[in-house]
C-alpha atoms as one frame of an Amber mdcrd trajectory, in Angstrom:
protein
   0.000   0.000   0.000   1.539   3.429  -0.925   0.443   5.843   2.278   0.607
   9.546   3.092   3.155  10.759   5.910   1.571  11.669   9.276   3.982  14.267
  10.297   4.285  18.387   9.570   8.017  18.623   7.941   8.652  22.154   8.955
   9.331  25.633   6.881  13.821  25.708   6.062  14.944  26.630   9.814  18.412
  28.832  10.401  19.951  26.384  13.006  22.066  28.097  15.281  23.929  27.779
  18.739  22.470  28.567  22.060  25.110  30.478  23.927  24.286  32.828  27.196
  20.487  32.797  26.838  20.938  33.871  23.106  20.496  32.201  19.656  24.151
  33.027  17.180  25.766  31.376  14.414  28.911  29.363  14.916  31.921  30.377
  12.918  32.915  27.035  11.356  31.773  25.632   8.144  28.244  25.716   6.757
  26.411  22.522   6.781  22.916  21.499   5.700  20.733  19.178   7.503  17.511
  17.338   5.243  14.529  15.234   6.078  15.102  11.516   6.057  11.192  11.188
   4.999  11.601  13.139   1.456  15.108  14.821   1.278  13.451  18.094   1.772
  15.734  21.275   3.317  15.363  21.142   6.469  17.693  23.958   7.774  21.311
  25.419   7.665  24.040  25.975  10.481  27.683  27.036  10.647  29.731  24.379
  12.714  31.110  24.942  16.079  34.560  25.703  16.406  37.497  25.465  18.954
  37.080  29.219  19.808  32.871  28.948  19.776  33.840  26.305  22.341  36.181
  27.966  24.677  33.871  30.760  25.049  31.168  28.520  25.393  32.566  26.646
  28.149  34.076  29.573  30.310  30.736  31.393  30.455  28.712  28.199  31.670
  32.135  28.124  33.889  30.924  31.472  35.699  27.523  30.693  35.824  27.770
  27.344  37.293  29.603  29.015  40.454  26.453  31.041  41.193  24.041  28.166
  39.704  25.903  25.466  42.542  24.792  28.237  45.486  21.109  28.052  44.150
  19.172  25.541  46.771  18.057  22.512  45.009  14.274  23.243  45.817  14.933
  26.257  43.680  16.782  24.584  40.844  13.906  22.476  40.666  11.007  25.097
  40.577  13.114  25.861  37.208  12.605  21.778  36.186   9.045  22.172  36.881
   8.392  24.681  34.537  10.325  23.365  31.614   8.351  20.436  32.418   5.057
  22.028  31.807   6.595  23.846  28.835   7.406  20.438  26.877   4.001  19.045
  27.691   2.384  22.404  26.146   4.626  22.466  23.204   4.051  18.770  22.731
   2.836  17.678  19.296   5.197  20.787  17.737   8.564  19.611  19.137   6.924
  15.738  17.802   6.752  16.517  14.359   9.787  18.612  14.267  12.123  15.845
  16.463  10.378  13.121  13.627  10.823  15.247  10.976  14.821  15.375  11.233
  15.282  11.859  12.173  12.557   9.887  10.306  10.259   8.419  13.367   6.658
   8.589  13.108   4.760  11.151  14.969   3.921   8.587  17.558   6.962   7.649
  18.036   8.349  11.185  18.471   5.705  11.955  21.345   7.155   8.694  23.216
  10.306   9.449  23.010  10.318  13.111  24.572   7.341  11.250  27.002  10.523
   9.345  28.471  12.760  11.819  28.170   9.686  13.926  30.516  10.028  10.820
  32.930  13.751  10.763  33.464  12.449  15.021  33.812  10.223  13.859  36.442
  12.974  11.805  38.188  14.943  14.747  38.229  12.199  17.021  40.157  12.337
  14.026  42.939  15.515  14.665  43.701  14.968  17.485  46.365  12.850  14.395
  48.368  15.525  11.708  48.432  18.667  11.415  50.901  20.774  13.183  48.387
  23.267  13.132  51.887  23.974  11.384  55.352  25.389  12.095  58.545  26.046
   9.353  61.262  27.773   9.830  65.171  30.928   7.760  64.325  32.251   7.966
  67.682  31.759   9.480  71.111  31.907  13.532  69.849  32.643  12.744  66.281
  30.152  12.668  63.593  30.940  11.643  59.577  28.720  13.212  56.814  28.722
  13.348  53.021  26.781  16.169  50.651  26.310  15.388  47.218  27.760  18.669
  44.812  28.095  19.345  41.523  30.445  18.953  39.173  30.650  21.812  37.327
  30.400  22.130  33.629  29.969  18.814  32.082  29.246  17.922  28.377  26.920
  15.760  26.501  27.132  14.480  22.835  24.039  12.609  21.609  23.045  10.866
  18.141  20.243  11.194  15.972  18.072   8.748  16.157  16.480  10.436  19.396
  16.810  14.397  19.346  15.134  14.633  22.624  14.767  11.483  24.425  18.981
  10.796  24.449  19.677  14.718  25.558  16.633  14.485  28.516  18.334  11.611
  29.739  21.119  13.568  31.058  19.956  17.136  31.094  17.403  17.458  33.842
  19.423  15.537  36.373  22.626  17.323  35.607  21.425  20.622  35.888  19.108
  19.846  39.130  22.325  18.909  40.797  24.053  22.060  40.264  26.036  21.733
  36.913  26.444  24.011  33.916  25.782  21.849  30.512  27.111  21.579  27.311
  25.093  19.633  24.689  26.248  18.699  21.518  23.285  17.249  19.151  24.147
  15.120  16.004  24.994  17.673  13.298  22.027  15.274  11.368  18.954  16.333
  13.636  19.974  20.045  15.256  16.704  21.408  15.383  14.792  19.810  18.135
  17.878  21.067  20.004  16.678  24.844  19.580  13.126  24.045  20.941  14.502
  22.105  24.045  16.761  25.500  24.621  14.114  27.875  24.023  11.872  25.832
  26.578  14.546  25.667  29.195  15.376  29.596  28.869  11.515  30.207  29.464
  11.500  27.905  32.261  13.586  30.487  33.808  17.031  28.523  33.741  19.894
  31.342  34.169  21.864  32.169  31.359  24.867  30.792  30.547  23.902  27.141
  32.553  22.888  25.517  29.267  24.625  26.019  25.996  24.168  24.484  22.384
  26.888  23.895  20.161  25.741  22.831  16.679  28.801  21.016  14.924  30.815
  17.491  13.605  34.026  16.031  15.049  35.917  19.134  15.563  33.374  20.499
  17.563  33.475  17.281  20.030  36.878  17.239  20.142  37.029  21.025  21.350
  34.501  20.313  23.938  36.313  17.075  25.344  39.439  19.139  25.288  38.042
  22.264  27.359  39.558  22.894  30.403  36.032  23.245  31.723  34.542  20.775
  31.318  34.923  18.077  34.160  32.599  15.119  33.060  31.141  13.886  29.753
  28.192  11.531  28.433  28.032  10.624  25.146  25.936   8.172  23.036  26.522
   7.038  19.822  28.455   4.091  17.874  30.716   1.867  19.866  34.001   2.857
  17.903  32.927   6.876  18.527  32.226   5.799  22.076  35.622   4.357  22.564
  37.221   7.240  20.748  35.480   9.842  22.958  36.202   7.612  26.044  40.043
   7.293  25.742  40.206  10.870  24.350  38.799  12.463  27.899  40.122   9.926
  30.367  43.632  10.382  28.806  42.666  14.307  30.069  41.652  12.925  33.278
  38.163  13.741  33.105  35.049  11.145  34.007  33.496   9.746  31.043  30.390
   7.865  30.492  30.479   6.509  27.154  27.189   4.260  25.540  27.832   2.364
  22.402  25.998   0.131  20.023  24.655  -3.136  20.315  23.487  -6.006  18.791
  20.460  -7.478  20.966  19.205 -11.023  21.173  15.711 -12.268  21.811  15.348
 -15.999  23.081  12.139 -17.502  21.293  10.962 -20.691  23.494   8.237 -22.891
  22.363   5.992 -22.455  24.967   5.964 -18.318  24.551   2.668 -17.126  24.070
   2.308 -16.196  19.849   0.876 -13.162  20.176   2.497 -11.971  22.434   5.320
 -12.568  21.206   4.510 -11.880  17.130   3.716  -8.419  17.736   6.908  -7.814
  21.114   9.441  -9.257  18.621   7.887  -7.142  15.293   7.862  -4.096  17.195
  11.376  -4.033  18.763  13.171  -4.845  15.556  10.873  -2.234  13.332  10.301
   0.276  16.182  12.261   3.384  15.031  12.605   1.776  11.789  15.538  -0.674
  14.001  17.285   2.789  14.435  17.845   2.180  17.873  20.444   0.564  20.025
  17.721  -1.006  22.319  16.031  -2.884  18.554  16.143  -6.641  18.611  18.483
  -7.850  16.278  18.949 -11.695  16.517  15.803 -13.916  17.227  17.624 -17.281
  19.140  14.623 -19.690  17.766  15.212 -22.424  20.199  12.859 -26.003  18.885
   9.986 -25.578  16.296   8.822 -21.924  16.713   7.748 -21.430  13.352   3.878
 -20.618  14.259   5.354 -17.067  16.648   7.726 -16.808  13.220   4.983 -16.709
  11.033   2.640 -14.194  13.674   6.368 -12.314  13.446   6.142 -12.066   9.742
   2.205 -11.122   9.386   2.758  -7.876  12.125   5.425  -6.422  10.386   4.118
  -7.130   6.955   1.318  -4.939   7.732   2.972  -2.510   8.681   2.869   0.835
   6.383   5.913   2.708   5.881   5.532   6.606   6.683   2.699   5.870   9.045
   3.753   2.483  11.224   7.593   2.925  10.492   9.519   5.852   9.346  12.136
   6.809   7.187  16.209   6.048   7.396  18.509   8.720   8.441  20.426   8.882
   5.327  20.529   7.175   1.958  24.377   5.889   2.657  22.598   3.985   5.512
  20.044   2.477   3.615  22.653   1.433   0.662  24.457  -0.483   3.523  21.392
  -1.981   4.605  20.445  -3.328   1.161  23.823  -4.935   0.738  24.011  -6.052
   4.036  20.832  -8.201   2.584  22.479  -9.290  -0.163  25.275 -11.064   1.635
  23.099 -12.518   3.698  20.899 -13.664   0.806  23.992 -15.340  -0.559  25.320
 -16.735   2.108  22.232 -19.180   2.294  19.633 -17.000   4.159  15.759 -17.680
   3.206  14.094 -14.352   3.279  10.762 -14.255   4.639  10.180 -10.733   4.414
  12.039  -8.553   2.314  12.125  -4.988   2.649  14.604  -3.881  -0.160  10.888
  -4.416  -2.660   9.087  -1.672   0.155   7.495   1.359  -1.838   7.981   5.355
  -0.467   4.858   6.897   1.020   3.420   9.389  -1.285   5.196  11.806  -1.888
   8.328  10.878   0.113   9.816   8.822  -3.097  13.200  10.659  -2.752  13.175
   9.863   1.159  15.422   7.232   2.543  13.119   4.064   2.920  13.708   0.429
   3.302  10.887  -1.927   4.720  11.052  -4.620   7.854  13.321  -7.698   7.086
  12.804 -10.771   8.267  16.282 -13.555   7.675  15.978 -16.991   8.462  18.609
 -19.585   8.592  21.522 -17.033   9.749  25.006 -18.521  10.863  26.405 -17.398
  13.928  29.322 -15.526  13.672  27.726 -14.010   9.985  27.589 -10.352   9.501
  24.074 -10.243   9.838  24.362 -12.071  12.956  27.422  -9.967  14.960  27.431
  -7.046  13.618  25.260  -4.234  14.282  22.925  -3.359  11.277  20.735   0.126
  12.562  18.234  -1.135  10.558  14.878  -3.024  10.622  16.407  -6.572   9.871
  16.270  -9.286  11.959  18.203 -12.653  11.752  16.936 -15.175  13.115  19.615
 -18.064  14.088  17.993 -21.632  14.750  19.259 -23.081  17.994  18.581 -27.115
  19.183  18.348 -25.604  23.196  18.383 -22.624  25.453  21.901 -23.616  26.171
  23.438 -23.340  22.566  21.033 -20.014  22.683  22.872 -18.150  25.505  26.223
 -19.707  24.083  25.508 -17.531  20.879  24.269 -14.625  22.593  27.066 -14.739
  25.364  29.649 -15.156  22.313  28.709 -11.536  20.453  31.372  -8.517  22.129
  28.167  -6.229  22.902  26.380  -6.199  26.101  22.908  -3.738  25.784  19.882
  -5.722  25.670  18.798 -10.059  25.965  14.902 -10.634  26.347  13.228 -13.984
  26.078   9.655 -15.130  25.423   8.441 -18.270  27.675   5.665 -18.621  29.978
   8.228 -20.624  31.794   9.222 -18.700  34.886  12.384 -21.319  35.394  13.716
 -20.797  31.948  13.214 -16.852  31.887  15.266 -17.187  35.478  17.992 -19.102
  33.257  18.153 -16.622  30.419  18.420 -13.856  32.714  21.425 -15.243  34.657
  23.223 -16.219  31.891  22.694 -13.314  29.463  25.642 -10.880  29.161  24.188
  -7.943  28.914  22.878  -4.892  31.336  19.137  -4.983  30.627  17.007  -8.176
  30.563  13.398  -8.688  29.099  10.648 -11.657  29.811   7.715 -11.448  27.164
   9.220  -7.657  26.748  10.645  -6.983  23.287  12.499  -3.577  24.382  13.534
  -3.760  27.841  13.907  -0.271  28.633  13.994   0.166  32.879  11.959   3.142
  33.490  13.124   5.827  36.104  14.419   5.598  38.624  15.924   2.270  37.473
  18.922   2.889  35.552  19.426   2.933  31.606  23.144   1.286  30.499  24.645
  -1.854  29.082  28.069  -3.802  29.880  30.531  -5.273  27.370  31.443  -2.906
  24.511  28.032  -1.409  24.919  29.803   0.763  27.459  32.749   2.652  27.975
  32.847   3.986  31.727  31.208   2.963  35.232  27.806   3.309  36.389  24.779
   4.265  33.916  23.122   7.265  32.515  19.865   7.518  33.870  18.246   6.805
  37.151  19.758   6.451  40.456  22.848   5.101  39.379  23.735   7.897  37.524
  23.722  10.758  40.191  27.825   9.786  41.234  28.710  10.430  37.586  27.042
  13.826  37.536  28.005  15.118  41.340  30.884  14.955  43.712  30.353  13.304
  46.783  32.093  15.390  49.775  32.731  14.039  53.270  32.642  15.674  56.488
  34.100  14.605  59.781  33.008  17.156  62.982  34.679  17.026  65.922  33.886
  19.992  68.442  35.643  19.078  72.185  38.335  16.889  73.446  36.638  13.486
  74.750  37.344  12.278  78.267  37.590   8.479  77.009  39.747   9.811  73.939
  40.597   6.759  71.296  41.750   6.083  68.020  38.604   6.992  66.511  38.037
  10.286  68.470
């Protein structure tokens, strides 16, 4: 079926920086930035450089000092605002965040939706024990207080232009810090939206700056002085890269990579359950995420959930159900990636290399849901990540040769299995290598306040992004010891 787009692509937008509460150009070279859904001009920028940076970085440097002074309960009053301002500018920033990187409009509103949640964690912070204080000994007492930072950095990808940066933003700047955000020089607008919002929120100027730009512009930001911590998602070879470039400066990174997530299909899983969880996580996003299922483990004869598999994402309609691909490189490297496979002995049971463009959209950047049976372990299309919506589907005689396979693959984000066995799910989830674990759950996203981050070469750094395991990346924990008189029964601990 040829469809019509459900999104608003927006009028040519001048892209620019967001530096001390005002909207300027950066003085690097001019780049373009187009709609994945039609090719349409989508906006125009001039790239960050080294001296947009410094300057940048020393005024969030001054305004952090007076920001870390601000009591949290006042910080937050701030977060509760820009809260109320996303959920009022809702649909807009939706079509223009799915517009840039090729969701659908639904799946732009759920993406800043969790990005709004890990929000919502943030404005909690002012109730938890954020610090502690004990009587150590006769007249002593120990305490620690949780401060900021200071400036810190974040460098997110395209596929989510709100979602990635609101993982970090809220939390970091409710606990004191100036921020730096770099957005993916391919989806910059939603970035200008997110800054307008904050500055009418009533954030202080200079605490949150936007620096459009490519690898120069990262590279200046790592490099600041200033900046004392930074979070980046993205590929696992950029992840690595940014990781050994700012601990080699002595700074804390948190680095998230790609991925290449299994699903364990069991006989006994529930088929429609697990026909539409498995069709949705590796076509959700158009399998432009690094949380997509990649590799279906069919352990036994499975092929009735295979075929409920196949039927979900055949009906699905591209521009409507599952958008566009970022760029037509990608989707050139998708199609061949299918023709190795093809050749290598895979059966195709759905083939999305013959999907047609919405209407209108024919010079957008479209490939349809892929479905690969009979994959080798070890294969490209089994190991190696794909961003795409392709999965592979490897057939395995037991759960044990299953989690062999899975446990065998050098990335560590996401395992899930399908089983109405509670015994087997326990085995699956002991044995998977990987950070997040599913049961019946194609996507196993925690939600806040548990933590978002994989292991393996999913990750570069300690701890995770989100939640409450990532509030020692983004603060300093001080301690305290009090002592205020000499004790008459005076030890080693007094």
């Amino acid at each position: 079926m040829n469809n019509s787009i459900t999104i608003n692509i927006p009028a040519q937008t001048n892209v620019q920086n967001f530096i001390g509460g005002q909207f300027k150009n950066g003085s690097g070279e001019k780049m373009q930035v187009h709609s994945p859904y039609n090719g349409k001009l989508l906006g125009e920028f001039f790239a960050s450089t080294k001296q947009d940076v410094e300057a940048a970085a020393k005024e969030a440097a001054a305004a952090q000092k007076i920001w870390a002074d601000v009591p949290m309960k006042e910080r937050t009053k701030v977060m509760f605002n820009f809260r109320n301002i996303l959920m009022r500018d809702l649909e807009e920033i939706s079509h223009i965040k799915a517009s840039e990187s090729g969701k659908t409009l639904d799946e732009g509103r759920a993406g800043l939706m969790k990005g709004i949640e890990v929000l919502e964690f943030a404005i909690a912070l002012q109730n938890m024990d954020l610090g502690g204080r004990n009587e150590v000994s006769r007249g002593v007492s120990c305490e620690y207080r949780r401060e900021p930072v200071g400036v810190v950095a974040n460098i997110t990808p395209f596929n989510f232009p709100a979602m990635v940066p609101m993982w970090t933003i809220p939390i970091a700047l409710t606990l004191g810090n100036a921020y730096l955000w770099k957005p993916s020089e391919k989806t910059p607008l939603t970035s200008l939206r997110i800054a307008a919002a904050l500055k009418e929120a009533g954030l202080p100027n200079g605490l949150f700056q936007v620096l459009q730009g490519t690898k120069e512009t990262v590279e200046a930001i790592i490099d600041d002085k200033h900046v004392k911590a930074v979070g980046f998602v993205g590929s696992t070879k950029i992840a690595k890269m940014v990781y050994d470039r700012g601990t080699q400066l002595g700074k804390r990174v948190l680095a998230l990579g790609g991925a290449k997530n299994h699903i364990v299909l069991l006989p006994d899983a529930n088929p429609e359950l697990a026909g539409i969880g498995i069709s949705d996580s590796f076509t959700g996003c158009a399998g432009q995420r690094c949380m997509a299922a990649s590799v279906l483990l069919a352990v036994g004869d499975v092929d009735k959930h295979i075929e409920k598999i196949v039927a979900r994402a055949s009906s699905l309609q591209l521009g409507k159900d599952m958008g566009a691909i970022i760029t037509k490189a990608q989707v050139k490297f998708l199609n061949e990636a299918i023709d190795k496979a093809e050749k290598a002995g895979a059966k195709i049971l759905l083939d999305g290399r013959k999907a047609k463009a919405p209407a209108g959209c024919e010079e957008g950047n479209w490939i349809g849901p892929t479905v690969l049976d009979n994959i080798q372990p070890g294969s490209e299309a089994a190991s190696v990540e794909l961003f795409g919506p392709i999965i592979s589907i490897v057939r395995c005689p037991d759960i044990t040769t299953a989690m062999q396979i899975e446990n065998s693959v050098d990335y560590g984000n996401a395992c899930s299995v399908f089983t109405q066995n509670g015994a087997l799910a326990e085995k699956v989830i002991r044995a998977a290598s990987t950070g997040m674990v599913g049961v019946n759950v194609g996507v196993p996203v925690p939600r806040e306040p548990f933590s978002f981050g994989g292991i393996n070469a999913s990750k570069y750094g300690h701890g995770d992004i989100t939640g409450v395991h990532s509030l020692d990346f983004w603060s300093n924990i001080k301690k305290v010891t009090v002592k205020w008189e000499k004790q008459n029964d005076n030890n080693w601990m007094s």
